[in-house]
mmCIF file of the C-alpha atoms, coordinates in Angstrom:
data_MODEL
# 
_entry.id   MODEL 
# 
loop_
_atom_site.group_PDB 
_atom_site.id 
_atom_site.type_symbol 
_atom_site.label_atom_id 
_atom_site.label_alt_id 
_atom_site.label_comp_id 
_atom_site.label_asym_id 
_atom_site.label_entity_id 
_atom_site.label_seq_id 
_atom_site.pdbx_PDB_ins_code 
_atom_site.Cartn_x 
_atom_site.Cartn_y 
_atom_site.Cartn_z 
_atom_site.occupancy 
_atom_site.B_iso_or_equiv 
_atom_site.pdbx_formal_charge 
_atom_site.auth_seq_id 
_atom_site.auth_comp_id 
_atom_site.auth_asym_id 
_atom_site.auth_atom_id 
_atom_site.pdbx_PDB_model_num 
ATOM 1   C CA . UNK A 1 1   ? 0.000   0.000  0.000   1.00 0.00 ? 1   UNK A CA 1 
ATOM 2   C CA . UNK A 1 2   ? 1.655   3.537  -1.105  1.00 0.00 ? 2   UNK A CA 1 
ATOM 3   C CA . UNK A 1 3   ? 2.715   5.698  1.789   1.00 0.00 ? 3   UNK A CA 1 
ATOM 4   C CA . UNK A 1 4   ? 0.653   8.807  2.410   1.00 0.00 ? 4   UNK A CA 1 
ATOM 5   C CA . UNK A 1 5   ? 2.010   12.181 2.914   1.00 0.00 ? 5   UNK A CA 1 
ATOM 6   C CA . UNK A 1 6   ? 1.243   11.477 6.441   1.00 0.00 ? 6   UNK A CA 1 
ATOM 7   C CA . UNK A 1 7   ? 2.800   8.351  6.914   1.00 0.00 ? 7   UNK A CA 1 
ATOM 8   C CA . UNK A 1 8   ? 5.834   9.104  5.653   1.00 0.00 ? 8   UNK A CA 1 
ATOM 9   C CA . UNK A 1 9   ? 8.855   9.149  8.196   1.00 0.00 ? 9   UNK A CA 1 
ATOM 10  C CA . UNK A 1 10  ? 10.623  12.838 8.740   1.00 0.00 ? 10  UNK A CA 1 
ATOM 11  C CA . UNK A 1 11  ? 13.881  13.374 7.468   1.00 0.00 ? 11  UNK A CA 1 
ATOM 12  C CA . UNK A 1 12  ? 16.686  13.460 10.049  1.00 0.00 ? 12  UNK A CA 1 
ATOM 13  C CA . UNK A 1 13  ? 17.473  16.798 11.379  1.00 0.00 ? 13  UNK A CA 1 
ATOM 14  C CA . UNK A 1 14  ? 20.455  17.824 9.205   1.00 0.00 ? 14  UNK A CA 1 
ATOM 15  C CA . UNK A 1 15  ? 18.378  16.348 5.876   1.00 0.00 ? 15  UNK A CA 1 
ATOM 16  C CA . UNK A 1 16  ? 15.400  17.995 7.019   1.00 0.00 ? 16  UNK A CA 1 
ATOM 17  C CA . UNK A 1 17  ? 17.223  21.578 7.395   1.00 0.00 ? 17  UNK A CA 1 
ATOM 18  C CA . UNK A 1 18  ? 19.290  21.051 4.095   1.00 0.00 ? 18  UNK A CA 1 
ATOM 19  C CA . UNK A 1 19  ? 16.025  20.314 2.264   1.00 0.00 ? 19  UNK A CA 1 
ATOM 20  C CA . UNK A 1 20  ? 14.559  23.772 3.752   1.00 0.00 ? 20  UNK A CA 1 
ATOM 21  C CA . UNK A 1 21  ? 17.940  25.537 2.854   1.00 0.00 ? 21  UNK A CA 1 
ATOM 22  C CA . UNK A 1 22  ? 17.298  24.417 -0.547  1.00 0.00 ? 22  UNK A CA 1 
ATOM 23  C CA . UNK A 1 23  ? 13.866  25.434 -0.930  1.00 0.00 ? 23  UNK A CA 1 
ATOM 24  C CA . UNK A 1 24  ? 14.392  28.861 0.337   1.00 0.00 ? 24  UNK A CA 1 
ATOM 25  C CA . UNK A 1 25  ? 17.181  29.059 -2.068  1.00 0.00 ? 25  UNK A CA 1 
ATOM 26  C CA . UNK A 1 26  ? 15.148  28.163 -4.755  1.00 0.00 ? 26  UNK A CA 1 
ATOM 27  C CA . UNK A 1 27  ? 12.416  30.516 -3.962  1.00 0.00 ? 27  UNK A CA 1 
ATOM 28  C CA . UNK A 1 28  ? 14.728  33.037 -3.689  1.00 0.00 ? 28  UNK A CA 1 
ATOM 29  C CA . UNK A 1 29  ? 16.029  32.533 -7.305  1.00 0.00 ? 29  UNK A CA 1 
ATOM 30  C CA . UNK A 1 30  ? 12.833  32.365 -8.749  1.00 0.00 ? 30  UNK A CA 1 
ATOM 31  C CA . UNK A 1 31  ? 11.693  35.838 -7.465  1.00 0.00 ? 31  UNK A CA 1 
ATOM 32  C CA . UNK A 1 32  ? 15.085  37.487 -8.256  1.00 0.00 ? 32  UNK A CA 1 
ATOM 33  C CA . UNK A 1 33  ? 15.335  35.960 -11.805 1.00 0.00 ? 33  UNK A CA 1 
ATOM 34  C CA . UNK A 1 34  ? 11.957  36.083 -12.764 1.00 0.00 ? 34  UNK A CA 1 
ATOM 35  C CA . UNK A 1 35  ? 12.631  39.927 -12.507 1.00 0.00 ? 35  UNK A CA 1 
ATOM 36  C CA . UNK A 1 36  ? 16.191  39.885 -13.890 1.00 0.00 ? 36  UNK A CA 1 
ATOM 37  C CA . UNK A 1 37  ? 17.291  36.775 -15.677 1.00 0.00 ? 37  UNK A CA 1 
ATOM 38  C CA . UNK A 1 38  ? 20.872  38.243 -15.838 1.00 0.00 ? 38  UNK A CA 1 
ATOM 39  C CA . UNK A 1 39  ? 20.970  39.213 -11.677 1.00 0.00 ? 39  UNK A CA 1 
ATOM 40  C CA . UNK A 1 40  ? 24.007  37.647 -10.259 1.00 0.00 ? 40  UNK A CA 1 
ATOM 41  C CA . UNK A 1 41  ? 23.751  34.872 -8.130  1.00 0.00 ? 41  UNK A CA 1 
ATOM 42  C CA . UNK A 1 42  ? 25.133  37.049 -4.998  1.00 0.00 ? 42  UNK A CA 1 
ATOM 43  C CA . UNK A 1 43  ? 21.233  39.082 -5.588  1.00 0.00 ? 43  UNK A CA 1 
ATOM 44  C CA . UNK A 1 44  ? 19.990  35.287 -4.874  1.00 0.00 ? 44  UNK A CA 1 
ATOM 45  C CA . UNK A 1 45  ? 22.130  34.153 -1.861  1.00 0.00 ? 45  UNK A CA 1 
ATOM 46  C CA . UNK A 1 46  ? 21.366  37.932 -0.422  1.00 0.00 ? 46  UNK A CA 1 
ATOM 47  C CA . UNK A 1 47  ? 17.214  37.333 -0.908  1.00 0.00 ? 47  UNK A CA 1 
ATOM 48  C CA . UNK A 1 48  ? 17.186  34.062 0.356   1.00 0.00 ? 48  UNK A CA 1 
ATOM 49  C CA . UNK A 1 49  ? 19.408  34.866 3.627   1.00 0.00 ? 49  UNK A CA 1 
ATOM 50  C CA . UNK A 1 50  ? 22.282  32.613 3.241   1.00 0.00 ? 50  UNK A CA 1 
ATOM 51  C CA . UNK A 1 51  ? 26.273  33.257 3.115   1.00 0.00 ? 51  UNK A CA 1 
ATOM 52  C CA . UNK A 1 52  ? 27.199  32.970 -1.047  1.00 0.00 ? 52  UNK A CA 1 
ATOM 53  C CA . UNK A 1 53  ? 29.748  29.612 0.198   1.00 0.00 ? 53  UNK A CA 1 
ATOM 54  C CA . UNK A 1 54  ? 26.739  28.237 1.453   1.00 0.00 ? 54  UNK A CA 1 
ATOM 55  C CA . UNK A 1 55  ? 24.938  28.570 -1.951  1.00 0.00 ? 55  UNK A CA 1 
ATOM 56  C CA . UNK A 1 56  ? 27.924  27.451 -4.126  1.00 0.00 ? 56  UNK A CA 1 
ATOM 57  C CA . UNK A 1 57  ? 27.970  24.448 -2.080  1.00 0.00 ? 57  UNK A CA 1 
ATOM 58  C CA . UNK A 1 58  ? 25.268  23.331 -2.985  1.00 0.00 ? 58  UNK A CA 1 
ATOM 59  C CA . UNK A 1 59  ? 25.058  24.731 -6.823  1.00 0.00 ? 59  UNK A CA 1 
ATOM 60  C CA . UNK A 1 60  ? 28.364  25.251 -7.969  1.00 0.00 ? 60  UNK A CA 1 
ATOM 61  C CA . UNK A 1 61  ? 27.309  27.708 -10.900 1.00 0.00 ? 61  UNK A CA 1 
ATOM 62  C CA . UNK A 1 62  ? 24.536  30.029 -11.967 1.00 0.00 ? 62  UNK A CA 1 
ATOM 63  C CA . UNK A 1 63  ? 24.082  28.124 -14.677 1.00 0.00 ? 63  UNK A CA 1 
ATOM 64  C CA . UNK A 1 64  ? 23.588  25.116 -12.385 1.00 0.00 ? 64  UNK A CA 1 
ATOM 65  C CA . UNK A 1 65  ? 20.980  26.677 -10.408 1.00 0.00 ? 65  UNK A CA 1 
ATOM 66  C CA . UNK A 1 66  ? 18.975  28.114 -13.567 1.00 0.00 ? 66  UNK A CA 1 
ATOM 67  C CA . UNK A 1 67  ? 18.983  25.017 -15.090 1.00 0.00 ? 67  UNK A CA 1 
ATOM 68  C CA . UNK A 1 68  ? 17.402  23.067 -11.706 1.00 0.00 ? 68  UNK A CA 1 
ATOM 69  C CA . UNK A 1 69  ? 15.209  25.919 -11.315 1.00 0.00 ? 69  UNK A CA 1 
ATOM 70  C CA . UNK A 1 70  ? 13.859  25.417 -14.791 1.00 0.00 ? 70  UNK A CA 1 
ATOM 71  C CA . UNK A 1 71  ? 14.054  21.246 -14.813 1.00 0.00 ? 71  UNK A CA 1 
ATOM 72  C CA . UNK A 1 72  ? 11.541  21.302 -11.598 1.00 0.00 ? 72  UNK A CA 1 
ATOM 73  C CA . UNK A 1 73  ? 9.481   23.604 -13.942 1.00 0.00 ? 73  UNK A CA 1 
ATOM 74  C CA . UNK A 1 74  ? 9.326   21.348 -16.142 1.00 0.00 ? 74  UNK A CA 1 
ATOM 75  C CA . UNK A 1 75  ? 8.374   18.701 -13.438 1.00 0.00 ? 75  UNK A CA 1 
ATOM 76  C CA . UNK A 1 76  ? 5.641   20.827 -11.841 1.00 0.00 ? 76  UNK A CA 1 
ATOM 77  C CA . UNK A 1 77  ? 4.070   21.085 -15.356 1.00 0.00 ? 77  UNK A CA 1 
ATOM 78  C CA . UNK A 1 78  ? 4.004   17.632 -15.704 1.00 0.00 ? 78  UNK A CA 1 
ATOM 79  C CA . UNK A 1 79  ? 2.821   16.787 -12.159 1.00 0.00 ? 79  UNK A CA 1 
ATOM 80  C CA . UNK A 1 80  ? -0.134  19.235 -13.011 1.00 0.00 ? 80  UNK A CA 1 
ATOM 81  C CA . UNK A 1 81  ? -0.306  17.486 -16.471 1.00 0.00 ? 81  UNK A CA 1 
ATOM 82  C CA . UNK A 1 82  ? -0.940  13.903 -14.520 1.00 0.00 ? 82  UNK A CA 1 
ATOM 83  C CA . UNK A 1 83  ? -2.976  15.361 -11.885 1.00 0.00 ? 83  UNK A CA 1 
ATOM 84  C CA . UNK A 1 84  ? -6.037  16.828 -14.452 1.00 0.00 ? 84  UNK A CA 1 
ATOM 85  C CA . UNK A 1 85  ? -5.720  13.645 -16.547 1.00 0.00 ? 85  UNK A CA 1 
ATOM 86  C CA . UNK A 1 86  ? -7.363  12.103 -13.420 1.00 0.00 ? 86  UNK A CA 1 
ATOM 87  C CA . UNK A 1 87  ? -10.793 13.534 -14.188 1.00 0.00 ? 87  UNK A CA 1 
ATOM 88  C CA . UNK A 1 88  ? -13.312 11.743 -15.890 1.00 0.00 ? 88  UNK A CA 1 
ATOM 89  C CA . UNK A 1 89  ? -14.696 14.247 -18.057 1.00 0.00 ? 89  UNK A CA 1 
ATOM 90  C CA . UNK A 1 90  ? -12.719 14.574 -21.265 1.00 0.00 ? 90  UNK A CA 1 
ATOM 91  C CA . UNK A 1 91  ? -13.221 18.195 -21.971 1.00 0.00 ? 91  UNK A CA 1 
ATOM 92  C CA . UNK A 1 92  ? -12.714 19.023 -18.376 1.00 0.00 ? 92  UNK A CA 1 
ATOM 93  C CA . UNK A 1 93  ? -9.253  17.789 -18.709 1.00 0.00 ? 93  UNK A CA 1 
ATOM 94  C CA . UNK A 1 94  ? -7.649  20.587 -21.184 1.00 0.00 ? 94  UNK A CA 1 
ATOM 95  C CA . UNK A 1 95  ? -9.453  22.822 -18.768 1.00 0.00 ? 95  UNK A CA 1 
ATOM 96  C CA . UNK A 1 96  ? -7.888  21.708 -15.304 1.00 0.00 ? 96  UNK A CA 1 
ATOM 97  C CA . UNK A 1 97  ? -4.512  21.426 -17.168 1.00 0.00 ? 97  UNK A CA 1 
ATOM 98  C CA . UNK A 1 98  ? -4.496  25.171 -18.361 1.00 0.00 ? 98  UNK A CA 1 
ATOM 99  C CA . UNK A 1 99  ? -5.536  26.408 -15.303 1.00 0.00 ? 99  UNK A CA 1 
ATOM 100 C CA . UNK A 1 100 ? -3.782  24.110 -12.861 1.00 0.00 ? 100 UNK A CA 1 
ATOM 101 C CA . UNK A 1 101 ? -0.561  25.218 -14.912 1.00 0.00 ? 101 UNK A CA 1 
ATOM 102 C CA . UNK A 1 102 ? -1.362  28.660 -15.490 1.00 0.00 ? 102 UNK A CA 1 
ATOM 103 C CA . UNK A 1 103 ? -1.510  29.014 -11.682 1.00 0.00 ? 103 UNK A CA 1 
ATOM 104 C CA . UNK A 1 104 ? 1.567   27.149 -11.142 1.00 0.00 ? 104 UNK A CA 1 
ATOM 105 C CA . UNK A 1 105 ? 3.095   29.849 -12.867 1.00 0.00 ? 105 UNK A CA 1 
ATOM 106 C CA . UNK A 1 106 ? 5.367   27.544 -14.577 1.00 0.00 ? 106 UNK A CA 1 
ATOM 107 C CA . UNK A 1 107 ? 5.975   29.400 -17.816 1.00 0.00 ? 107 UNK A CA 1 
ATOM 108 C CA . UNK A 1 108 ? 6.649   32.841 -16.806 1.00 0.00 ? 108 UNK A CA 1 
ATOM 109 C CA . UNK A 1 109 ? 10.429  31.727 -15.594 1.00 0.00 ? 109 UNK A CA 1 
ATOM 110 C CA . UNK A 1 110 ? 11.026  28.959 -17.342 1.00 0.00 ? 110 UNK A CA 1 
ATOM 111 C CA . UNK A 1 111 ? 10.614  30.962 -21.070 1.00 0.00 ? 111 UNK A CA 1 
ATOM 112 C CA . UNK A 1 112 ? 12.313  34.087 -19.327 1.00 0.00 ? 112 UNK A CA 1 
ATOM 113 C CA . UNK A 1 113 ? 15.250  31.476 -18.190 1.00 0.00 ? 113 UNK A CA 1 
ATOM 114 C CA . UNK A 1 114 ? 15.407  30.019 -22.197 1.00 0.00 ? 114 UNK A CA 1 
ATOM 115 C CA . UNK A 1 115 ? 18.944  30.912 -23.559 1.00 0.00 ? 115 UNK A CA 1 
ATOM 116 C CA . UNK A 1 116 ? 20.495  31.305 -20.165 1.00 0.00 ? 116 UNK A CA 1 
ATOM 117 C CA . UNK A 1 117 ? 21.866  28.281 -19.648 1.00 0.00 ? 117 UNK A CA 1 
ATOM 118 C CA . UNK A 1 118 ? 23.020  24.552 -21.536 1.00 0.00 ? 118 UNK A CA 1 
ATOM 119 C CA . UNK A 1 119 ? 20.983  21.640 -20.820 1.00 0.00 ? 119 UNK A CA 1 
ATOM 120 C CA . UNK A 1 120 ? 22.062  18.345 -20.709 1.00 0.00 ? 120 UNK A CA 1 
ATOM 121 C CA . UNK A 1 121 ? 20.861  15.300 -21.106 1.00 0.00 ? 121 UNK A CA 1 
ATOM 122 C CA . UNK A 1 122 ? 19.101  14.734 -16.978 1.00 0.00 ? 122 UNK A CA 1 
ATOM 123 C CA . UNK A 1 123 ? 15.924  16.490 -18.450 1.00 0.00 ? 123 UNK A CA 1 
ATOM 124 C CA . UNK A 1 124 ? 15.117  14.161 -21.409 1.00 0.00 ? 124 UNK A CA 1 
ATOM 125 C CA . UNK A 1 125 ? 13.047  11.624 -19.383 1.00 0.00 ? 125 UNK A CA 1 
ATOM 126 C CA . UNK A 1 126 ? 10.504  14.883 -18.148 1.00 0.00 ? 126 UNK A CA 1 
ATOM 127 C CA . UNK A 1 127 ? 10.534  16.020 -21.193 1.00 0.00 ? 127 UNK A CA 1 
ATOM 128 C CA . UNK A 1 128 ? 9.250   12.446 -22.753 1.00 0.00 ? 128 UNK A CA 1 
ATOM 129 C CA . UNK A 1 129 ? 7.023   12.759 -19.962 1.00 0.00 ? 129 UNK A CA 1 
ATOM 130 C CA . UNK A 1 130 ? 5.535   15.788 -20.798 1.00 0.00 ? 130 UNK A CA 1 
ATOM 131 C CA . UNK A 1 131 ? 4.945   14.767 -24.505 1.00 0.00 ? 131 UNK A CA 1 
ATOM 132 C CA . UNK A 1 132 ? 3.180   11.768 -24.100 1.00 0.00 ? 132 UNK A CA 1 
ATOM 133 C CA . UNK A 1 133 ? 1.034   13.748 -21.130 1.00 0.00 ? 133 UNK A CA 1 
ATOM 134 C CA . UNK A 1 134 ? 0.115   17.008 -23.666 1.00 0.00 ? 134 UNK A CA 1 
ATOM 135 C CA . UNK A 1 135 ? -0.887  13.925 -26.486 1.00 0.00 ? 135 UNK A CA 1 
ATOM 136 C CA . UNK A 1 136 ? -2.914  12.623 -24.413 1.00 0.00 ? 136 UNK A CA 1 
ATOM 137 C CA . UNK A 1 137 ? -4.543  15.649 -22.915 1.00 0.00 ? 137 UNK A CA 1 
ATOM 138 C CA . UNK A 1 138 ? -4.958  16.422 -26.631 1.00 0.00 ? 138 UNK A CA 1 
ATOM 139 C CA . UNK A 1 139 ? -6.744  12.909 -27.255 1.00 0.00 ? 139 UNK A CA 1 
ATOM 140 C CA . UNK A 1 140 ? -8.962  13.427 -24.579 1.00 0.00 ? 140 UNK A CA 1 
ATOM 141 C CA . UNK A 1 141 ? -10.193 16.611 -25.826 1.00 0.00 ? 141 UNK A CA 1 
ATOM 142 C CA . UNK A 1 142 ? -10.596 15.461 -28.968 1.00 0.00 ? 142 UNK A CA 1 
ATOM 143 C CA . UNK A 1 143 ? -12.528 12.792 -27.785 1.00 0.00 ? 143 UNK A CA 1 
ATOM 144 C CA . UNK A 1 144 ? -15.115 14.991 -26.186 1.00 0.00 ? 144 UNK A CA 1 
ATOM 145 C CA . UNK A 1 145 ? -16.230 16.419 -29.839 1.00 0.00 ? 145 UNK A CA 1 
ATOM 146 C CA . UNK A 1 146 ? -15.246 19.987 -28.646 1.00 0.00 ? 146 UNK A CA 1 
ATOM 147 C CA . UNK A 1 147 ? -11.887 21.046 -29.120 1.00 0.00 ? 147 UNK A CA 1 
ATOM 148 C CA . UNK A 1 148 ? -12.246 23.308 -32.485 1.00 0.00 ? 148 UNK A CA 1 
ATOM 149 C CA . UNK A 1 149 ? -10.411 21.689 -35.328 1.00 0.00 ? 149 UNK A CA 1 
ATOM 150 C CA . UNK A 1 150 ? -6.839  22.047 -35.867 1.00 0.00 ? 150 UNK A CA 1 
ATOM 151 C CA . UNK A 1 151 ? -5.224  22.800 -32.374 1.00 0.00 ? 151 UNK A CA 1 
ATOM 152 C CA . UNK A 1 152 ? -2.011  20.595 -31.514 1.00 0.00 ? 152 UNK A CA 1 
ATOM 153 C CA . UNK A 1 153 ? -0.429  20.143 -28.615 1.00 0.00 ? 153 UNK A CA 1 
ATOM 154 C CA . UNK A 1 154 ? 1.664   23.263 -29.407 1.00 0.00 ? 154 UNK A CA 1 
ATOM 155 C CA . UNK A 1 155 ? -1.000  25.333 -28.968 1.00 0.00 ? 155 UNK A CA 1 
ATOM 156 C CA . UNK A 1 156 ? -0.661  24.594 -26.040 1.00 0.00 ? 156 UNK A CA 1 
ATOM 157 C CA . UNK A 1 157 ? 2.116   26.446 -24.986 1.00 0.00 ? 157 UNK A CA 1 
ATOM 158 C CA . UNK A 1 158 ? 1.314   29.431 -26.905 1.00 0.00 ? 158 UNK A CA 1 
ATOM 159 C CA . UNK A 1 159 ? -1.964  29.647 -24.628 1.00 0.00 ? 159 UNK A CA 1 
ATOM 160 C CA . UNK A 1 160 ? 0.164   29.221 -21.432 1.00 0.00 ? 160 UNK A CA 1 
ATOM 161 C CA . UNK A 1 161 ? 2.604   32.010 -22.764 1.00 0.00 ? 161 UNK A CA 1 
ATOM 162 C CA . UNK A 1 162 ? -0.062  34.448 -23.315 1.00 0.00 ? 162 UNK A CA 1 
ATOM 163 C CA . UNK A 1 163 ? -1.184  34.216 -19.943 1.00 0.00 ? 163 UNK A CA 1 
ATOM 164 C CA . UNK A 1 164 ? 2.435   33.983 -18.353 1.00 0.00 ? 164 UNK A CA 1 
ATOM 165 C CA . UNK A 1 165 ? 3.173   37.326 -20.395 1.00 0.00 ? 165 UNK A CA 1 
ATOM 166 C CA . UNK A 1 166 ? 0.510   38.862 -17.667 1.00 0.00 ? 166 UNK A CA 1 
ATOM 167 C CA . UNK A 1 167 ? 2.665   40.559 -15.006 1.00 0.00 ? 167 UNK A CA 1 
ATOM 168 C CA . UNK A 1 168 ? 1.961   42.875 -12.768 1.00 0.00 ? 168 UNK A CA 1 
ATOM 169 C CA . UNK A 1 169 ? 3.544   44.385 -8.658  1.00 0.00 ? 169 UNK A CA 1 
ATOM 170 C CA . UNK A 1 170 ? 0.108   42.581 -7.679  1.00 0.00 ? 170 UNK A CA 1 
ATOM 171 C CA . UNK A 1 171 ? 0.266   38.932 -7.397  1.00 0.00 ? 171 UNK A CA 1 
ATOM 172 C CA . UNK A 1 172 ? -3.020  38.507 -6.927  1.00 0.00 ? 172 UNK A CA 1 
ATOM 173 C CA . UNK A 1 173 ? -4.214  41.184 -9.103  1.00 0.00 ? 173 UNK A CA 1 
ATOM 174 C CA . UNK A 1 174 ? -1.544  38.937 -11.417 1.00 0.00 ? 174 UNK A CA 1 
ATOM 175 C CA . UNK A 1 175 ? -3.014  35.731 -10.977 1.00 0.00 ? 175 UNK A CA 1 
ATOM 176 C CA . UNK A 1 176 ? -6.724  36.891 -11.399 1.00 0.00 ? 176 UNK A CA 1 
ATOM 177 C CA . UNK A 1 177 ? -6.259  39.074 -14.936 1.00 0.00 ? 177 UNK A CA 1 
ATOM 178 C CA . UNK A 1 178 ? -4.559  35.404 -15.856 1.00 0.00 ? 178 UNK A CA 1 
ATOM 179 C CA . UNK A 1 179 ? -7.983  33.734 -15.207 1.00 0.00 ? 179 UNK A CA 1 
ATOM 180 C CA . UNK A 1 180 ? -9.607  36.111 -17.479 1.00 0.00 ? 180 UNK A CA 1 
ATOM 181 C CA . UNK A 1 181 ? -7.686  35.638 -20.184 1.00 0.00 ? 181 UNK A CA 1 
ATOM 182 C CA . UNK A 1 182 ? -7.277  31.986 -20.163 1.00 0.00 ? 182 UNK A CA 1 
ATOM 183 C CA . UNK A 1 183 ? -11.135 31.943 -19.850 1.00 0.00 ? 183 UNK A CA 1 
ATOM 184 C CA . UNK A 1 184 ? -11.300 33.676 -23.191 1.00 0.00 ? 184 UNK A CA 1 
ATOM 185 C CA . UNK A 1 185 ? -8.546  31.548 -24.681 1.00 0.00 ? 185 UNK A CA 1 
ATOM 186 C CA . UNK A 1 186 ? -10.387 28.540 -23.937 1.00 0.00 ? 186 UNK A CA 1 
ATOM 187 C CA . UNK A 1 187 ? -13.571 29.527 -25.237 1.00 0.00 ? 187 UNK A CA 1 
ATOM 188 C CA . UNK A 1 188 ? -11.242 30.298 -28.428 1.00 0.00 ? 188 UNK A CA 1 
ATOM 189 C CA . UNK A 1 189 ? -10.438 26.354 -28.079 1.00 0.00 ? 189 UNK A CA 1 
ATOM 190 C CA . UNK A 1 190 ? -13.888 25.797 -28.401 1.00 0.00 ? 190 UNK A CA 1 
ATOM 191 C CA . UNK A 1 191 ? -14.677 27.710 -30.968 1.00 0.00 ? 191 UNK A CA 1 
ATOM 192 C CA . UNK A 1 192 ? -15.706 26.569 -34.552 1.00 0.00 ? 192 UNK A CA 1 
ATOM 193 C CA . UNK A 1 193 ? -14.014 28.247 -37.685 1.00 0.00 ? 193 UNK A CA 1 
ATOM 194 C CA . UNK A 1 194 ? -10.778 27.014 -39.573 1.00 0.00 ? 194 UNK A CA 1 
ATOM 195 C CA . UNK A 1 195 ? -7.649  28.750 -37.302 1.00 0.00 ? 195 UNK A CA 1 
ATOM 196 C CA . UNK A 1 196 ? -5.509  30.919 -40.059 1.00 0.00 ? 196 UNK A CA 1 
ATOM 197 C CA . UNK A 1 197 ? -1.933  29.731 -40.269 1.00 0.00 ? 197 UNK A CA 1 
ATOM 198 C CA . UNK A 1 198 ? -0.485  26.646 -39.719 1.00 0.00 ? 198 UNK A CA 1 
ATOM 199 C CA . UNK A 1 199 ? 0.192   25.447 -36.216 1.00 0.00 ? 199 UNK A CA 1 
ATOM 200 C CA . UNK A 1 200 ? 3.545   25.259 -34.807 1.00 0.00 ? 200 UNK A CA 1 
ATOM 201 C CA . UNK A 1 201 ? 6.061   22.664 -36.122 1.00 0.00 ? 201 UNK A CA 1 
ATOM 202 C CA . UNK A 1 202 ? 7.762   20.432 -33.576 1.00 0.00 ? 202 UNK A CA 1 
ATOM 203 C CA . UNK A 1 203 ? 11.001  21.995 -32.541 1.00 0.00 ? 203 UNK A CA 1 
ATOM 204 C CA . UNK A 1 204 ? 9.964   25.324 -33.818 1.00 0.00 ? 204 UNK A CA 1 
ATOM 205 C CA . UNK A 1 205 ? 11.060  27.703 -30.781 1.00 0.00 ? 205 UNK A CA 1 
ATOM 206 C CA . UNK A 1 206 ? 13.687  25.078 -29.903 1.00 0.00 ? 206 UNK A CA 1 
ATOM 207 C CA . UNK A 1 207 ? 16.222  27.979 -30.586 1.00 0.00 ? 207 UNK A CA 1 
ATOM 208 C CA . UNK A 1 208 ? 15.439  30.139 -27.508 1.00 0.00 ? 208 UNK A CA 1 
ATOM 209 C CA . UNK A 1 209 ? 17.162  27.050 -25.734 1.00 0.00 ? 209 UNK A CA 1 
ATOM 210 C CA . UNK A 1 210 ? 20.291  27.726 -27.296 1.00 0.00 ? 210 UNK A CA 1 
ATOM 211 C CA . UNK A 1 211 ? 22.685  29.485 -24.601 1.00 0.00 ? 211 UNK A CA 1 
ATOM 212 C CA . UNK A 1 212 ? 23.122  33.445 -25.544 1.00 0.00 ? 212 UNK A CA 1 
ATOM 213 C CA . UNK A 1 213 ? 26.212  35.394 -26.115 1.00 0.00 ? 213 UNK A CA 1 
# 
């Protein structure tokens, strides 16, 4: 029988603080490079409270730390991904999925982080993951006879990036103009009408991953 949350044992004391540390740092360098991709680490170790050793110990680069703080992006997405494919409704699957990742927030740091950093070859088996999830979000929709004609699984990400792009001192103010729009761009989903232009091709903003400069 799976362990519950519950039922699973503590970490010991020094585990149990290093996995804190970590998650403070980590929150840290998502608030300081979602507004400045190019801060210096230093900004990060200084917002999360920590001595700049104590940061390099455990990430030994920027790059290092962008590149974990956009992998676990990319594994939120796909937790989020799994977790609306439970429902039983087929339509009501694309929905959760938008707005379960739309509120994760997910997108606005990992496109800003595209470019900043080389990744390697740790990431491949979420981002499998994450293409066999979107297919079969997409088959489910399709499935329930109202997803308009045309969409592909890269929509998808153009629909998340449109709401990411929303950003404003508010977070809540943030999170709720979000809603709106993703509201509208689902109804779009819905819609009937051919959609002008082609859809993305596979691989077709792979180049923002290349590393800048």
């Amino acid at each position: 029988m799976p362990k519950t949350a519950d039922s699973r044992k503590p970490l010991p004391g020094r585990k149990a603080q290093a996995a804190r540390n970590d998650g403070i740092i980590l929150d840290a360098a998502r608030t300081v490079f979602l507004a400045d991709a190019g801060a210096p680490i230093a900004a990060v170790a200084e917002r999360a409270g920590v001595g700049i050793s104590a940061l390099y110990r455990r990430y030994p680069s920027k790059e290092a730390l962008l590149r974990t703080l956009c992998y676990d992006g990319l594994r939120r997405y796909n937790e989020e991904a799994a977790a609306a494919l439970e429902l039983s409704d087929d339509w009501a699957v694309l929905v959760d999925f938008l707005r379960r990742v739309v509120d994760a927030d997910v997108h606005s740091l990992t496109v800003r982080l595209a470019g900043t950093f080389t990744p390697d070859e740790s990431i491949l088996p979420e981002v499998r993951r994450a293409g066999t999830l979107n297919d079969e979000i997409l088959r489910r929709a399709r499935s329930s006879g109202r997803l308009r004609a045309g969409v592909t699984t890269s929509d998808f990400g153009l629909v998340l990036e449109a709401c990411a792009a929303i950003s404003l001192p508010d977070p809540q103010r943030t999170a709720q103009l979000r809603r709106r729009v993703l509201a509208m761009l689902i109804d779009g989903l819905a819609a009937t009408g051919e959609l002008p232009g082609p859809p993305p091709e596979p691989g077709e903003f792979a180049d923002r991953w290349r590393p800048r400069g």
